[in-house]
N, C-alpha and C positions, 0 to 999 in steps of 0.2 A: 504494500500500500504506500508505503513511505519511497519508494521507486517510483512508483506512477504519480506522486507527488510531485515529485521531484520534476522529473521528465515535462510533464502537465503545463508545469510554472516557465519548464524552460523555452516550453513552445511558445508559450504568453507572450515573455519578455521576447522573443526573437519576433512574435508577431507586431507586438509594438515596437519595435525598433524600426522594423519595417515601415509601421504607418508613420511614423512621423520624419521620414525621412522622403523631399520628394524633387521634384524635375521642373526646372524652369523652360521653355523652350521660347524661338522670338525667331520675329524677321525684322529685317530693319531695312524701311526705307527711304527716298530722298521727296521732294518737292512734288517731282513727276512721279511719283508714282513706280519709280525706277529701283529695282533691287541696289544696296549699299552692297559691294563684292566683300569689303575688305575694314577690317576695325577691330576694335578693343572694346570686352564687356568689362565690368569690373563690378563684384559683391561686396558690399563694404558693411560691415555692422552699423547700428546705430549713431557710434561715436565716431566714426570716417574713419576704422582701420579696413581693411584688404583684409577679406575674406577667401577668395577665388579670383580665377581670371581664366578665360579664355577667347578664342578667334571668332571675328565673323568670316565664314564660308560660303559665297557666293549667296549673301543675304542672309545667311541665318545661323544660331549658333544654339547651344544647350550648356544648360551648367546641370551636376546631377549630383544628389545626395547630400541635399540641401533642407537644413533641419528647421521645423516651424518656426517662426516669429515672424519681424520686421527690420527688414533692410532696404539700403539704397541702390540700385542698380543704374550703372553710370555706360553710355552709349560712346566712344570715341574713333572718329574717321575723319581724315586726312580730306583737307576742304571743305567739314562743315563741324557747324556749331556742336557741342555737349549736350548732349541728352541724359537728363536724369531724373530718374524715377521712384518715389518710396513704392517698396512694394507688403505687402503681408502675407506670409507665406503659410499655408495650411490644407494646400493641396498644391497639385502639379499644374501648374499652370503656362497659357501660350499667351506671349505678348506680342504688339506689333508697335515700331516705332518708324516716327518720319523724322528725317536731320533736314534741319536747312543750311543753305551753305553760307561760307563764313563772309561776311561782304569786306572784313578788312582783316588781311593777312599779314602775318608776324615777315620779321627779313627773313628768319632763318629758324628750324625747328628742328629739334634732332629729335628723335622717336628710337627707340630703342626695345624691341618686342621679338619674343621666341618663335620664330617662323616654321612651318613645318619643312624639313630639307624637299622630301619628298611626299606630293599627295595623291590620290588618288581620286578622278572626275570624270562618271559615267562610260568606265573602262578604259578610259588613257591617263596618261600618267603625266603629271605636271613636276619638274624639278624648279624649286627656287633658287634660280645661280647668285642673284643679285645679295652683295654685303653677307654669303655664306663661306664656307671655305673652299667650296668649290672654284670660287671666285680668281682664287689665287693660281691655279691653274696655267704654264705658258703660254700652253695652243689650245685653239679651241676643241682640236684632236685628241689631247690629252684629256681634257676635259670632258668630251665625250665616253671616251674607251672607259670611264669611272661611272657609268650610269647604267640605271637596270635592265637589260633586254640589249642592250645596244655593244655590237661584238665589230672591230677596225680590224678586214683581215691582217693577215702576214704578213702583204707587201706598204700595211697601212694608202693604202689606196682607195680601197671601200669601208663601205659601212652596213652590216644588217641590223636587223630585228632579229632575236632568236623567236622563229615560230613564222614568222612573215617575211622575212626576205630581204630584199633592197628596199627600203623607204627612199619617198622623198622629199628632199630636203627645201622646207619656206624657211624664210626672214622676212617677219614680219608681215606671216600672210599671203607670199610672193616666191615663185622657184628658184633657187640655185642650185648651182654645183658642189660635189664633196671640194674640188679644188676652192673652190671661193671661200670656203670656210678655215684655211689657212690664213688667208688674206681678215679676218675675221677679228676684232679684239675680244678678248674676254670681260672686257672690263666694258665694255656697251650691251652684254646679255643681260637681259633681265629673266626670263625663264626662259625652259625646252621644254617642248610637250612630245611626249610617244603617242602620235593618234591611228587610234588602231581601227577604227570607224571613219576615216576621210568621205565629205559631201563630194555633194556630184558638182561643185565649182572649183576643186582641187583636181588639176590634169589627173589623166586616167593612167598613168605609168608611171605601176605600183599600188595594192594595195595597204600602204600604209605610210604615213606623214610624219617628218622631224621637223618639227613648229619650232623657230628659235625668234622668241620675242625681246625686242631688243629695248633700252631703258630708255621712255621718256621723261627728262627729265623737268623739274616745277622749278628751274632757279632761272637768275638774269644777272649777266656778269662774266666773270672770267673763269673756268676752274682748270687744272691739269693734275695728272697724275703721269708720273714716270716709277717704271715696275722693270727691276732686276730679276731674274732667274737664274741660280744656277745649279744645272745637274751634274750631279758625280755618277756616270755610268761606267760600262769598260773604259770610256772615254770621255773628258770635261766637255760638254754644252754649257751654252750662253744664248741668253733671250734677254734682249733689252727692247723697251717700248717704252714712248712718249704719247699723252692721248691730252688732246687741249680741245676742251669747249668754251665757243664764244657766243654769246648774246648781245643784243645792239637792238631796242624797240620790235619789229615785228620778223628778224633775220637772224638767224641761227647758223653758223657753224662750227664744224667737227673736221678735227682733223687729225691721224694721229702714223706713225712714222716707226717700224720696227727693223730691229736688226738684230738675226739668231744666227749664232754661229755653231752647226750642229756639224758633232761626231758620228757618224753611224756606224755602228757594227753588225754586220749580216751575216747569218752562216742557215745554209738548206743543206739535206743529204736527200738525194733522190736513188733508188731503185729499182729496174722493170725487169722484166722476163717478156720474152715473146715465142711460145714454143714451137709456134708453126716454122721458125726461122731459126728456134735451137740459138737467139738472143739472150745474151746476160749483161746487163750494165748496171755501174755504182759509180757514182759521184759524191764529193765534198767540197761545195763551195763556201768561199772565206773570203769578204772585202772589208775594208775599214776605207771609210769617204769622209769627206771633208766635202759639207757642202752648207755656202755662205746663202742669207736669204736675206733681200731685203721688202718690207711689207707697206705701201702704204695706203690710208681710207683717208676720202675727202667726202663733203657733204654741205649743200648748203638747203637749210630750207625757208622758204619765207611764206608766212602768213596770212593769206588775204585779208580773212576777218574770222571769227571765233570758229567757224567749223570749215573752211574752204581752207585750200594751202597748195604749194606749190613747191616740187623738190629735185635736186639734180646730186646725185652721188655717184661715186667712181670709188674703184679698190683696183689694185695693182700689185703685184708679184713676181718678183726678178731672181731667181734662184742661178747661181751656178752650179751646176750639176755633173760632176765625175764620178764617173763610179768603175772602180778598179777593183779587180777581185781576180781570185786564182781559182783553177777546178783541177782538182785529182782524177782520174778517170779509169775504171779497170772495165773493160770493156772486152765479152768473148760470142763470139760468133763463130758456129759449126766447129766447136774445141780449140779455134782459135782466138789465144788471147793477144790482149794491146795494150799498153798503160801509158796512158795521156796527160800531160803536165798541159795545160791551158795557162796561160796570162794574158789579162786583157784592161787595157788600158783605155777605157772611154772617158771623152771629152763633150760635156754637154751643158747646153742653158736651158731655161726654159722660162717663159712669158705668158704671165697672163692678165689681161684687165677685163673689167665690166663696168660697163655705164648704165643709169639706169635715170629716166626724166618722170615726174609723175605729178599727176594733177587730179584735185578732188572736190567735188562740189557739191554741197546739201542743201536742199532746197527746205522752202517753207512746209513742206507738207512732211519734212522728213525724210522725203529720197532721197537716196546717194549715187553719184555720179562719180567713175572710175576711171582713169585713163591711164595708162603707163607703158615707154618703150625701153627697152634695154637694148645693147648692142654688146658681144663679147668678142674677143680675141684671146686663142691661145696658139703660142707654138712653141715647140720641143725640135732642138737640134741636136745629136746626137752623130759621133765618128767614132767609128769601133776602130781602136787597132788591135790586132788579135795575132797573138803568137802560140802555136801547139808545138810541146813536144815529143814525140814519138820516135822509140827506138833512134836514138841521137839522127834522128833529121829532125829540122826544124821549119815549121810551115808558117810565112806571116799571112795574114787579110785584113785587109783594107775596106771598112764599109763604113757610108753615110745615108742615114737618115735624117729627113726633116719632114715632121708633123703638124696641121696645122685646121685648128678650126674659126671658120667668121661664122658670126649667129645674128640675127635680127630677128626680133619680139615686139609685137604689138599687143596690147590687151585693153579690152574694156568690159568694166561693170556696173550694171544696172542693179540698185536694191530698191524695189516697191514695198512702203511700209503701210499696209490695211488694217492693222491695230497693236494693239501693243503686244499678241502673240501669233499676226499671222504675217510673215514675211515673205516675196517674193523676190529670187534672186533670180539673174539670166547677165551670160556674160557671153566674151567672143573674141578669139584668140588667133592671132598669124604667127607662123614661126617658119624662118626661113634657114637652113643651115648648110653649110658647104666643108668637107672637109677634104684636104690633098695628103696625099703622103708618096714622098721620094722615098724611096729604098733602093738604094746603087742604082740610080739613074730611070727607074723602072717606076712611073709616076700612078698611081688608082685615084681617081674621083671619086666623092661620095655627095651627091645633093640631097636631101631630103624637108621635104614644105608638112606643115602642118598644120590645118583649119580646123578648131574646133569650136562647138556652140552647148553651151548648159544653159540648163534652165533648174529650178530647186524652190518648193512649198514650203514651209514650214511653218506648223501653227499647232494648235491645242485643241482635245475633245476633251468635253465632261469636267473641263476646269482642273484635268490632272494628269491626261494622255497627253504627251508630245509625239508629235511626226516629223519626220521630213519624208518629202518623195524627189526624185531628181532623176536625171539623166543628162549625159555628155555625147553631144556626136562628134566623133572626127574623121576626118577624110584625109589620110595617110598619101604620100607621093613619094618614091624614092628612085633614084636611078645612079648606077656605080658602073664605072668604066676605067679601063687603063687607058691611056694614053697614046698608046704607041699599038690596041687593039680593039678597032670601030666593031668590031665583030663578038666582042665578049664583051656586051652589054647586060647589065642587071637591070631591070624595069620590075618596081609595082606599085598597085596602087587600090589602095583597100577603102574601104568606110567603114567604119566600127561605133556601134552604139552600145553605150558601158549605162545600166539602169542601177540607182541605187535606192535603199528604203531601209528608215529607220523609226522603231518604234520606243519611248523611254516614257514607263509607268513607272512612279513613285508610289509603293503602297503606302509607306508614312513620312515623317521626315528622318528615319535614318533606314530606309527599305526601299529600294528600287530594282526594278528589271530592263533590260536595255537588248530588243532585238534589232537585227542589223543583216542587212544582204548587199552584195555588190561585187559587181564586175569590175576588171582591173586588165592591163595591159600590161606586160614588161619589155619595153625594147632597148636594146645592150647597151652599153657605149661607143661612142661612136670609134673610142680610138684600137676595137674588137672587131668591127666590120673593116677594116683596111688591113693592109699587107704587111703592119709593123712587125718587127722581129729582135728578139734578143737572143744573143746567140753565148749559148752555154757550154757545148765542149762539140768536137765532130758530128755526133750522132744526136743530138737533145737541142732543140731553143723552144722558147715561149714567141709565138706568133698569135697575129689574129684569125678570124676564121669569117673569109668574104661573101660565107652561105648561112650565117647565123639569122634566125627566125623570129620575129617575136612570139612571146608568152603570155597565153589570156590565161587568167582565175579566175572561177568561179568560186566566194566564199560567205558562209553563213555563221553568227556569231551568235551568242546569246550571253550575256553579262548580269552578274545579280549583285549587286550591294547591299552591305550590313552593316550598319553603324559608319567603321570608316575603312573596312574589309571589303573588297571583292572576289568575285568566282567566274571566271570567264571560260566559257566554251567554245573553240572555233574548229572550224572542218572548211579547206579550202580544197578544189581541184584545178590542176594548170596544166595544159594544154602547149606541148613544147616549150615544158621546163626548159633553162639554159643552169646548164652546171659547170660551177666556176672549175679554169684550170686542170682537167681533164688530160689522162694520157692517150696518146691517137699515134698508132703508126703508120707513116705512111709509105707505100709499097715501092712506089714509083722513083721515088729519090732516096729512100731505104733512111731515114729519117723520124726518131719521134719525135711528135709537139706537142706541146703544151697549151693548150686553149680552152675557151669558150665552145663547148659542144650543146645543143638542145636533144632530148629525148623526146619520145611518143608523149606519156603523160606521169605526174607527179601525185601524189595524193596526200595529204598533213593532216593530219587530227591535231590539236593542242588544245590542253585545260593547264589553266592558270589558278593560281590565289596571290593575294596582293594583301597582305597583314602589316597594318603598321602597329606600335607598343608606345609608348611613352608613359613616364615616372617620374615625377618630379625634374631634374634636370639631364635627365636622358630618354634619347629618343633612336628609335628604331625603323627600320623600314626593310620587310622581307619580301620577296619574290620567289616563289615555287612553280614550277613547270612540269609536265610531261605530255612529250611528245615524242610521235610518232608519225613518221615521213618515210615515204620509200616512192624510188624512179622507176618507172614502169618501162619497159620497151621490148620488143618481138626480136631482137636481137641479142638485147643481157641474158646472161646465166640467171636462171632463177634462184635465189639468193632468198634467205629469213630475212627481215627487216627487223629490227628491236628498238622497242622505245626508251629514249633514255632523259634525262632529269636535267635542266636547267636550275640553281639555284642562287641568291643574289640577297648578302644582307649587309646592309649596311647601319653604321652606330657613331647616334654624334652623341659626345657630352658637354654641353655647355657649364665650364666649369663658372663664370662670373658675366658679366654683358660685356668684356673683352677678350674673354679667353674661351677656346673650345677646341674639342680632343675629336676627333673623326678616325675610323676605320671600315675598310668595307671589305668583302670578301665575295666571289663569283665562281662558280664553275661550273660542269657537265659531264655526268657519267658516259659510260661509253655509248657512240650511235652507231648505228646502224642502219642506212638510208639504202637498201637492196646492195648496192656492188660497193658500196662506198661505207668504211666504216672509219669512227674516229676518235682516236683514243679518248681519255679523259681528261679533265683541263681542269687547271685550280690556279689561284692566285689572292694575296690578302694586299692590300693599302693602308697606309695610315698617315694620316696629315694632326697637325697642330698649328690651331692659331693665335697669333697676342696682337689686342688692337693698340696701340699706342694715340695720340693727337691727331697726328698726320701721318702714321707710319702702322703700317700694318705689315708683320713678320708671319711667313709660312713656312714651317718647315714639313717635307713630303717625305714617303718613303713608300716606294712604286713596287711591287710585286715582291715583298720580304724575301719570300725564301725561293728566290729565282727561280719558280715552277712554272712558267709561263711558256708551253711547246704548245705547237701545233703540227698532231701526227696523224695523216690521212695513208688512207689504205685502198684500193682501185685493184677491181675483181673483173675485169674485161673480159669479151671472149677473145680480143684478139690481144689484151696485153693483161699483163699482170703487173702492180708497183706500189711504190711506199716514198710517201714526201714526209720530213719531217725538217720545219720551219721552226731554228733557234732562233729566239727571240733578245732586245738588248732593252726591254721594260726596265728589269733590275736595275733602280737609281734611287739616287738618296739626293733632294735640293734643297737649298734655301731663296726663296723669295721676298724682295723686298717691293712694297709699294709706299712711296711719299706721292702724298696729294696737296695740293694750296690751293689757295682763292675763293668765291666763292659766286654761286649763279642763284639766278630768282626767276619763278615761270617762266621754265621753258617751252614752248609748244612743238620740238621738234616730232617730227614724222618723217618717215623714207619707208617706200620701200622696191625691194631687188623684183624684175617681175617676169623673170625668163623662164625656159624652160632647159637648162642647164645640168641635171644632173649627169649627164651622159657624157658631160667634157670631162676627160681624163686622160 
């Protein structure tokens, strides 16, 4: 009796603990009627101490486990007035608040609040780079290769998605190149978004978007920051950058000026068989380059009047480029062997700008008017001199390449605004691109035109269902020719219509479901369809391939949110997949290369979870994966596929509002994609930062315990091989950033508006 007493009582108290602990929740809006994105809540007891505190989230926020009485709840956001409210607390209750904005603004505010690194928003993933430690970061490459899902191969030339593939890459809303993103400051990003749901007003190659929004700033005046880097790898790197913004009444510019002096250290071993031919080759290649970069971004923009503006920006990259490297070669054919010492001494630059002009105009009814044209240029020059030696004879070659692409881009956008949830977008794009490429004298054309037209709905049912519906036509043109051969002409010319649909129910305010369809195109780079070549020992170079196809997806998604958790489901099919770097023999010149090859078809299942944690002054951010991918073709060996595990956590501690501890970790259990299988991958980071006045100190340490390979496996029926790509991550830096001066409402705006990722 005196047990069920006990027990009884304890049910009690645990049941009243319960009831009197309860949930505030709130939206907070402005004048219009306009959700507040972004703010400070603040619980204060009765005698104005701090209770609690947390974020507003795209209009709304919650405090939980909030015990009865009477408090003050205090609203604060950046451009409007203080909101504050007494409230009495005796159940859970929902508020709604409107801010108005502030009509006289202070010179200068400093704000100081716990940001989430990383969040999660209707299944993409938003990083806050701005004033985080990410910030500190050299290139914007580096800066990259440290975020969740996002893998820079080997040659650091591209960029995937784990689970989706090539994304592409906006600023600011607008297409670029992975190359333009060298040319990129770190110190102008203000977030990157992983959008894994792209509308049907984002070009249709690729489905999946690297949104990198760039920082407008609120000052007027002068400011600069100048930011040292230096990494200690196998060999010392240096990153020096100068970034000055000026304001003058309604004119804005940016301008800012780098110079890296980068070490590189490369090492591949490649391996094949070809047994119809009773082939055996091994190689080990080793180069150490020295290659000087200089960076520079210019911009101006000026303001018509509060919502119209006017912008012209340019970025620039002058690289010299050598790259000298040695190859070992044991090479046996029909029991005969050959051991090949290669040196090769290439001399190379490379050039590239983008200009970009843009104009915008809102009408009184709230429409927006878009216009913008970019112009790019890149060219890569490139002289092999190449020495083999084999059984003491010694063989030199002499080759030069020059690569080159001009692009012109037209765009315009139309947004029809029919209420505050139903929008109508339709826009309409010309892209015009040429690329040449010499190879010892032996010249290939490539032109290709691009007309595309969207259109995209988006509105509300039932006051809780969001849609969008859209679709992009385009009308594809390409024609590739050598020079010196009227008769081996390439012509095609396609129309492709890419339908997309997206539906996003919120069951409460921390419960949503987000279904999603759409079609996608991949088409290569353009510098994959030309006759470039790099030439690695007698028998082996990496070339392009002048019959590569493009690759449509079909894929369906389904995304569920929980609190600040997601669960995402996708299943895509592609339609002459293109698979990077591929071994290919070819018969005729007795030759293997290395390229870009397309199969029949590809198939991906991937499910996802996206858990963030946060404690007091740590915070966490996890990423789980499994996935499952295999190449389909009437050709391959039938091969198991096996699914294997992406995982990605990353942990900051904010030890004071100057100082904070970062480390993340990533890797993937073994895959298995039909013929292709790849080892397992792991690697940890760890940064620290101390703010000072004007001096803000990072110190990095990039892949701890130097486990960072890349080791691919290729089950051919006609070849058999093994690449394994060392890596020279392993670096320890120190960064310094000093800033001076100071700026007041800025209204800058730019943005890049080409269709560019394909320059490389």
């Amino acid at each position: 009796m005196k047990q069920f007493i006990f027990i009884l009582l304890l049910i009690l108290s645990k049941v009243n603990y319960s009831q009197v602990n309860f949930s505030i929740f709130g939206t907070v809006y402005n004048n219009d009627n306009h959700i507040v994105e972004y703010g400070d809540v603040l619980l204060l007891s009765e005698n104005g101490k701090i209770l609690t505190y947390t974020f507003i989230e795209n209009g709304k926020f919650h405090l939980k486990t909030i015990k009865k009485g009477t408090y003050i709840l205090k609203i604060n956001s950046i451009s409007y007035n203080e909101a504050s409210q007494e409230i009495n607390i005796n159940s859970n209750i929902d508020l709604k608040f409107s801010l108005t904005p502030k009509t006289n603004l202070l010179n200068e505010v400093e704000i100081i609040a716990r940001k989430r690194l990383i969040q999660n928003k209707k299944g993409n993933i938003v990083v806050n780079v701005e004033n985080s430690i990410l910030s500190a970061e050299p290139t914007t490459t580096n800066l990259l290769a440290k975020l969740p899902k996002l893998q820079i191969n080997e040659t650091q030339e591209t960029i995937e998605i784990i689970g989706k593939g090539t994304p592409l890459i906006y600023v600011d809303n607008q297409r670029v190149s992975f190359q333009m993103l060298n040319t990129l400051q770190v110190d102008d990003i203000k977030t990157i978004e992983i959008i894994n749901n792209p509308s049907a007003k984002y070009e249709a190659n690729a489905n999946a978007v690297l949104l990198i929004t760039l920082k407008k700033n609120t000052s007027n005046g002068v400011k600069v920051h100048v930011k040292e880097t230096m990494a200690f790898k196998k060999f010392f790197n240096n990153f020096l950058s100068s970034y000055i913004n000026l304001k003058k009444d309604n004119n804005e510019i940016k301008l800012s000026v780098s110079y890296n002096d980068i070490n590189v250290w490369e090492r591949n071993r490649t391996s094949y068989t070809i047994p119809s031919k009773a082939i055996q080759s091994e190689h080990l290649l080793t180069s150490v380059t020295n290659r000087d970069q200089i960076l520079f971004n210019g911009g101006l923009h000026h303001q018509i009047n509060e919502n119209d503006y006017f912008s012209i920006s340019s970025n620039a990259q002058v690289q010299n480029e050598p790259f000298n490297f040695n190859t070992s070669t044991n090479y046996t054919e029909n029991n005969s062997s050959d051991i090949i010492t290669t040196k090769t001494n290439d001399l190379g630059n490379r050039y590239f700008t983008t200009t970009n002009l843009n104009y915008q105009k809102k009408f009184k009814n709230s429409d927006i008017f878009f216009l913008g044209a970019q112009h790019v240029f890149y060219l890569k020059k490139v002289t092999n001199n190449i020495t083999n030696t084999s059984n003491n004879e010694i063989l030199n070659i002499l080759r030069t390449q020059d690569f080159s692409i001009i692009s012109y881009d037209f765009k315009t956008n139309y947004e029809k605004k029919f209420s505050e949830n139903t929008v109508l977008e339709t826009g309409l794009s010309l892209l015009n691109t040429k690329t040449i490429n010499n190879n010892n004298s032996i010249t290939y054309n490539f032109t290709e035109r691009n007309n595309a037209f969207y259109t995209q709905l988006s509105s509300k049912l039932f006051d809780k269902l969001e849609y969008s519906l859209g679709f992009r036509i385009e009308e594809n043109t390409a024609l590739g020719y050598f020079s010196n051969s009227e008769n081996d002409k390439f012509y095609r010319k396609n129309t492709f219509l890419f339908p997309k649909a997206t539906i996003h129910f919120p069951f409460s305010k921390d419960q949503s479901f987000t279904l999603h369809y759409a079609k996608s195109i991949n088409r290569p780079p353009f510098s994959t369809i030309s006759n470039t070549a790099a030439y690695v020992n007698p028998y082996i170079e990496f070339t392009g391939n002048l019959n590569l196809k493009n690759a449509i997806t079909d894929e369906i998604s389904l995304n569920y949110t929980f609190n600040k958790n997601t669960l995402r489901l996708t299943y895509n099919y592609t339609k002459k997949p293109i698979k990077l770097y591929t071994l290919n023999y070819n018969s005729f010149d007795k030759k293997t290369t290395i390229s870009h090859l397309n199969f029949s078809k590809k198939s991906n299942i991937h499910l996802e979870a996206n858990i963030p944690i946060s404690y007091k002054f740590w915070s966490s951010e996890n990423s789980l994966s499994a996935i499952h991918s295999k190449f389909i073709d009437d050709y391959l060996i039938e091969t198991n596929s096996q699914p294997y595990l992406y995982y990605y956590s990353n942990q900051k501690f904010t030890i004071n509002n100057t100082t904070s501890f970062n480390f993340n970790i990533w890797g993937t259990t073994l895959n298995r994609e039909g013929p292709y299988s790849t080892l397992p991958i792991f690697t940890m980071d760890a940064s620290l930062q101390k703010k000072f006045k004007n001096l803000d100190i990072t110190l990095s340490y990039n892949d701890i315990f130097n486990t960072l390979e890349f080791n691919e496996t290729q089950n051919l029926p006609s070849i058999n091989g093994n690449t394994l790509f060392f890596t020279d991550i392993n670096a320890f830096s120190v960064s310094l950033k000093y800033s001076f001066g100071k700026i007041e409402k800025s209204n800058y705006k730019h943005t890049a508006i080409n269709n560019t990722s394909r320059i490389k």
